[in-house]
C-alpha positions in Angstrom: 5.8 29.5 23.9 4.4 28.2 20.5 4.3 24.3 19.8 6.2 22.8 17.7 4.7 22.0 14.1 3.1 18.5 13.9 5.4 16.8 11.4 3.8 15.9 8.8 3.9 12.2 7.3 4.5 11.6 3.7 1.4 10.6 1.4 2.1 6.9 0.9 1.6 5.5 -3.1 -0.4 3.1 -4.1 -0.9 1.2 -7.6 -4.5 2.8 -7.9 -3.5 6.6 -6.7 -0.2 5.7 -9.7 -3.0 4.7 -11.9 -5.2 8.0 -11.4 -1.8 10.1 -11.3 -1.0 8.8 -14.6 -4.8 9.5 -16.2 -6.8 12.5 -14.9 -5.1 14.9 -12.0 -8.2 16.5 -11.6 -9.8 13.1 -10.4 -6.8 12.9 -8.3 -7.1 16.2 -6.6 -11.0 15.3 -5.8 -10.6 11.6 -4.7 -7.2 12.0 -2.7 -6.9 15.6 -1.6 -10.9 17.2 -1.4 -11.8 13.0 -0.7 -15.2 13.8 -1.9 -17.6 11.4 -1.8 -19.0 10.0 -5.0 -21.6 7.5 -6.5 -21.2 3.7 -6.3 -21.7 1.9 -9.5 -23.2 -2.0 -9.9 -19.3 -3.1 -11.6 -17.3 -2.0 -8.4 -19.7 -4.0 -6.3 -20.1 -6.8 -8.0 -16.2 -6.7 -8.0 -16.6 -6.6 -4.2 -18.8 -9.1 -3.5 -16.6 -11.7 -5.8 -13.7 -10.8 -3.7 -15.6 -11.7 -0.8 -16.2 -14.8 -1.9 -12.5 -16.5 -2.8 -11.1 -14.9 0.2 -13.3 -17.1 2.1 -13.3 -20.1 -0.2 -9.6 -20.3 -0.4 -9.5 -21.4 3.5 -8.8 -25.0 3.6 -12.2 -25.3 6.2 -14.6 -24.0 3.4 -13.1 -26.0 0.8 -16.1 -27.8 0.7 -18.5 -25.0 -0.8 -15.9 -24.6 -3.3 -16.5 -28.5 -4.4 -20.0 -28.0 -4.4 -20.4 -24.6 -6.5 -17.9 -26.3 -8.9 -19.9 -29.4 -9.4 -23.1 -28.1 -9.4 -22.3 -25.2 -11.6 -23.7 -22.3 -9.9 -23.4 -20.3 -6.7 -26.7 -21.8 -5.5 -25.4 -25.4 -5.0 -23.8 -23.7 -1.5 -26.8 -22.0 0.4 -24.5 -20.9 3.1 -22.2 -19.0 0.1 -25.5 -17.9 -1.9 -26.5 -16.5 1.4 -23.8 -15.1 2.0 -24.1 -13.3 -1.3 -27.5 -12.4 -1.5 -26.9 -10.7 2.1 -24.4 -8.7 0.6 -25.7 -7.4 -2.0 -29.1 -6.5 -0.7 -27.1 -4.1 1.8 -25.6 -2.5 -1.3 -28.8 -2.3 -2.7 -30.3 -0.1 0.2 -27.0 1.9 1.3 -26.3 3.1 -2.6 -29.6 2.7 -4.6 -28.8 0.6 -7.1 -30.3 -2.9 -8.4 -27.9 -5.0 -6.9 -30.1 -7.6 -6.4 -32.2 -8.0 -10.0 -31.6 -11.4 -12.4 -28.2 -8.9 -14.5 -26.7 -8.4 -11.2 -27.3 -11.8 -9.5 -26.3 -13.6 -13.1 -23.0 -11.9 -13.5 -22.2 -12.0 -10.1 -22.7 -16.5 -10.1 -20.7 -16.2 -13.3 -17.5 -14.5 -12.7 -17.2 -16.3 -9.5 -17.4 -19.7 -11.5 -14.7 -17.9 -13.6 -12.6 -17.1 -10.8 -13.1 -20.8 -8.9 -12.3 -22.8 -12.6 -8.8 -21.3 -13.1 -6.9 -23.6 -11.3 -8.1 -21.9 -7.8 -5.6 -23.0 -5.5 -2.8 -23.6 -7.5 -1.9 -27.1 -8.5 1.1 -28.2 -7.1 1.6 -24.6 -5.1 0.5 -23.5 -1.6 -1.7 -20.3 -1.5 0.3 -18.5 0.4 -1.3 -14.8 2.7 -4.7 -14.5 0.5 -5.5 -10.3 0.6 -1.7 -10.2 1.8 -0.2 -6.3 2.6 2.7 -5.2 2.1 4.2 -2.0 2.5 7.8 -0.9 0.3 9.9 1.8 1.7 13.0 2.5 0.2 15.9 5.1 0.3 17.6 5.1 -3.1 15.9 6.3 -5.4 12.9 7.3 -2.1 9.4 5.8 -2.1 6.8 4.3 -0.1 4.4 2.5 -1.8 1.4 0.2 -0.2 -0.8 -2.3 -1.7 -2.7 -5.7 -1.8 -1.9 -8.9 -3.0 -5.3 -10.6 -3.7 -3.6 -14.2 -4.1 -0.4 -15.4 -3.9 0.6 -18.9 -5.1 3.1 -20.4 -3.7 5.5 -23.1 -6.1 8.6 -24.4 -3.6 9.5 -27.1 -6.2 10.6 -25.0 -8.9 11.1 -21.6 -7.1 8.1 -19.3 -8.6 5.4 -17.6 -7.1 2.4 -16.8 -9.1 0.3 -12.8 -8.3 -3.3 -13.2 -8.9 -5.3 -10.4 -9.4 -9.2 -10.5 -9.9 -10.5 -7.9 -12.5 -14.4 -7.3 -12.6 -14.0 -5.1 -15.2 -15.7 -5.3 -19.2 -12.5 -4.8 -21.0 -9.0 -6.7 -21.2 -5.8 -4.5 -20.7 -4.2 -4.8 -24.0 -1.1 -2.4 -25.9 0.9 -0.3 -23.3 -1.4 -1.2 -20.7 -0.8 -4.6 -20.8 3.0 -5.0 -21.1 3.5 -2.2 -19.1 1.2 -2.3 -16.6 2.3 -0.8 -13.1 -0.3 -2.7 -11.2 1.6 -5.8 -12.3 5.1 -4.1 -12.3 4.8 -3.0 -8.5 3.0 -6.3 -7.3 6.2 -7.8 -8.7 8.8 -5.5 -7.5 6.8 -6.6 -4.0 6.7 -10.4 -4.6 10.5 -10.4 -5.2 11.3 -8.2 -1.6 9.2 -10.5 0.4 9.5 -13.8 -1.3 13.0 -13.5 -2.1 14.3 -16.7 -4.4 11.3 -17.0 -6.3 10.4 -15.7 -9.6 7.4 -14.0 -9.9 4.7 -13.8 -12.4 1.4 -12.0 -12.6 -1.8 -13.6 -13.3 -4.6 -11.2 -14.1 -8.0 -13.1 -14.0 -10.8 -11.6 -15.7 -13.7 -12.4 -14.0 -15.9 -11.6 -17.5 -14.1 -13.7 -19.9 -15.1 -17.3 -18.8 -13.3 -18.6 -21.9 -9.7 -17.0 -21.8 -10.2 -15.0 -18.9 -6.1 -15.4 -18.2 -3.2 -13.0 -18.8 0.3 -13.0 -17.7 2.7 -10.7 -17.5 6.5 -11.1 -16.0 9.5 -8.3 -16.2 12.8 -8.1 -16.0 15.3 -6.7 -13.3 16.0 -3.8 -16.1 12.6 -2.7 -16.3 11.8 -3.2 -12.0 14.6 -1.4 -11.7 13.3 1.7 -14.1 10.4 1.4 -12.1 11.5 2.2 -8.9 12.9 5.8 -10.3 9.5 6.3 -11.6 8.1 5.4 -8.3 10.2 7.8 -6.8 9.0 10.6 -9.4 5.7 9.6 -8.7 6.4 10.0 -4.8 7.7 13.5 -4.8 4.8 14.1 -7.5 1.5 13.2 -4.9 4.0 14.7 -1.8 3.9 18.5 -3.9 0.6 18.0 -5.5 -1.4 21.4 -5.0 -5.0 22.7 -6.8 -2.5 23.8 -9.5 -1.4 20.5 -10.2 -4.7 19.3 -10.9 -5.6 21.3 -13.7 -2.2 20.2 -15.8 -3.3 16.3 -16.7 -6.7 16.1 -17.4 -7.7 12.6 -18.9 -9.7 14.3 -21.4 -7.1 16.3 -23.4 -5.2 13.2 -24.0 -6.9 10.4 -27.0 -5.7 7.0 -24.9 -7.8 8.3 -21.8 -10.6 10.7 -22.9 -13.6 7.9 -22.5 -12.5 7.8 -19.2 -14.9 11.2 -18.5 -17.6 9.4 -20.4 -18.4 6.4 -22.5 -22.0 4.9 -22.8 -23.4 4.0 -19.6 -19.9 5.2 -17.6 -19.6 9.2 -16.7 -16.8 10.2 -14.7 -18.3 11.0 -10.9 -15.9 14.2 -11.1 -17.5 15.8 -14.2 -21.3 17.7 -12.9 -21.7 19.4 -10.2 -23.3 17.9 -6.8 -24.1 18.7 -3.3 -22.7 16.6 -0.7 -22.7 16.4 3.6 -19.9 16.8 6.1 -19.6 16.0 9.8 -17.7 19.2 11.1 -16.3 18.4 14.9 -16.0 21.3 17.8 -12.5 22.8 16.3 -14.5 23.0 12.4 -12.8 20.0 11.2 -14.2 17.7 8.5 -14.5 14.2 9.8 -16.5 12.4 7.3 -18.3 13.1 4.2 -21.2 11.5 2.6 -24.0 12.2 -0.5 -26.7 11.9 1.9 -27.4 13.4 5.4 -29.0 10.3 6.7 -25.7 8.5 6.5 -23.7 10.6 8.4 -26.4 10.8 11.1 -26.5 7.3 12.3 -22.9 8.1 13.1 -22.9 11.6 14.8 -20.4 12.1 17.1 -21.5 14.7 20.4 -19.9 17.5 19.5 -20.4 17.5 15.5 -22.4 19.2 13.4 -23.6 18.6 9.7 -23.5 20.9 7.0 -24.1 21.2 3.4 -21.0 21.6 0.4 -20.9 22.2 -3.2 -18.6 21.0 -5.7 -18.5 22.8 -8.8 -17.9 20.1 -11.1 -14.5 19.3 -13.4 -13.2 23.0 -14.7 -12.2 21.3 -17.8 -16.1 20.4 -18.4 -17.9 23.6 -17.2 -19.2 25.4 -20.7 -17.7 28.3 -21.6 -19.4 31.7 -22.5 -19.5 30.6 -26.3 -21.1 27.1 -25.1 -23.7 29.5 -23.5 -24.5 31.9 -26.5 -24.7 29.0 -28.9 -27.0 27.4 -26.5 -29.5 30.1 -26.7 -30.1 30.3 -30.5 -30.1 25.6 -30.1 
């Protein structure tokens, strides 16, 4: 007698998986179907370790390393937070190569958390409220599941508002279509208004970079959360279909608003060359984890596993094409 099928559960969204959706599939298909592994870089970790940081400082019982990094002006006026720091990104240093720990890194790391602990940090007159908070939205009409994580919500009973923080590491400023209709801040306040019903939510993106108006706000209306849940529901049938064909239809570089997302100065796309990577392969010849270097899968081998050696063939929309070759010949 044959078993059942194992039913399969739907792929849940998320406001970064909408994000990639809407700019590249093919770096969709290789982070969240082939979930291959790919090179850190210094601007995600910094990101990390500032994180880090105000989740701990917003507790009421380290408030006082956030009096004394605001007073004296830098991160080392708290050795227990500098250490904590320092720890952190000297792992980061060894596990992904990079100079996490030279003066640029260190620098920018002390000054967007200033940033981030100068703007009003836990919210005047408001009662942080679930720092890193989860939520999870599952509706039926129009259908979607969508997950994600609030990094601070603020709290104002008084006047009935809540206030979304969201940290941003990153160089640039959303600005254009980007900002005023930003999903990230469009599902964060389709969430706020299902969990803290009554209160009117606005989004504060802090921009950890831009110590002197590092503040944007953004709020919508019921008209235009309610147009979003039809596209979240598009979007939800979209990643629940999506197949290798898929992936070649929306690539970020045939399109002028996201092209530099392949490459732009220092930044390349981790999805454009071709690399070799590692995978832990159990006793049935499942994957189980991946990784860009043997060593790190070894300290983690299960009895029973195997490692073995994969290629990906880099983004099809980059590889040269037999006129790229012949001119390269006579270059």
């Amino acid at each position: 007698m044959e078993k059942p099928n194992k039913k399969v559960e739907p792929k849940v969204l998320s406001a970064s998986r909408l994000k990639t959706l809407e700019t590249c599939s093919w770096s969709y298909w290789c982070n969240y179907h082939l979930k291959l592994p790919q090179k850190q870089n210094e601007g995600a970790l910094r990101g990390t370790v500032c994180h880090l940081v105000f989740e701990m400082l917003v507790k009421e019982k380290h408030k006082k390393h956030y009096t004394l990094i605001t007073k004296g002006g830098h991160l080392r006026s708290s050795a227990a937070v500098y250490r904590l720091v320092m720890k952190h990104l000297t792992q980061m240093e060894r596990s992904f190569d990079l100079p996490m720990t030279n003066e640029e890194n260190t620098t920018l790391v002390d000054d967007m958390i200033l940033v981030g602990l100068r703007c009003d940090f836990f919210g005047t007159g408001g009662k942080v409220d679930k720092p890193e908070h989860e939520f999870l939205l599952e509706n039926k009409n129009p259908p979607y599941k969508i997950r994600g994580f609030i990094d601070k919500p603020i709290v104002y009973k008084k006047n009935k508002q809540i206030k979304i923080v969201d940290y941003k590491s990153s160089k640039y400023k959303f600005r254009g279509e980007e900002l005023h209709s930003n999903i990230q801040a469009m599902v964060y306040t389709l969430a706020s208004k299902k969990e803290w019903k009554g209160y009117k939510p606005t989004v504060e993106f802090q921009f950890l970079r831009f110590p002197r108006q590092p503040l944007q706000h953004l709020q919508f209306t019921d008209a235009q959360l309610n147009g979003l849940e039809y596209y979240l529901s598009h979007a939800f049938g979209v990643i629940n279909n999506f197949t290798e064909e898929t992936a070649v239809t929306n690539y970020a570089a045939d399109k002028k608003k996201d092209s530099w997302l392949c490459k732009i100065g220092k930044w390349r796309c981790p999805y454009i060359d071709p690399y070799d990577y590692f995978v832990t392969v159990n006793k049935k010849g499942e994957e189980t984890n991946k990784a860009l270097k043997k060593k790190d899968l070894q300290k983690n081998l299960k009895k029973g596993e195997k490692i073995e050696k994969r290629s990906y063939e880099g983004c099809p929309r980059h590889k040269p094409t037999s006129q790229d070759n012949i001119l390269d010949m006579f270059a």
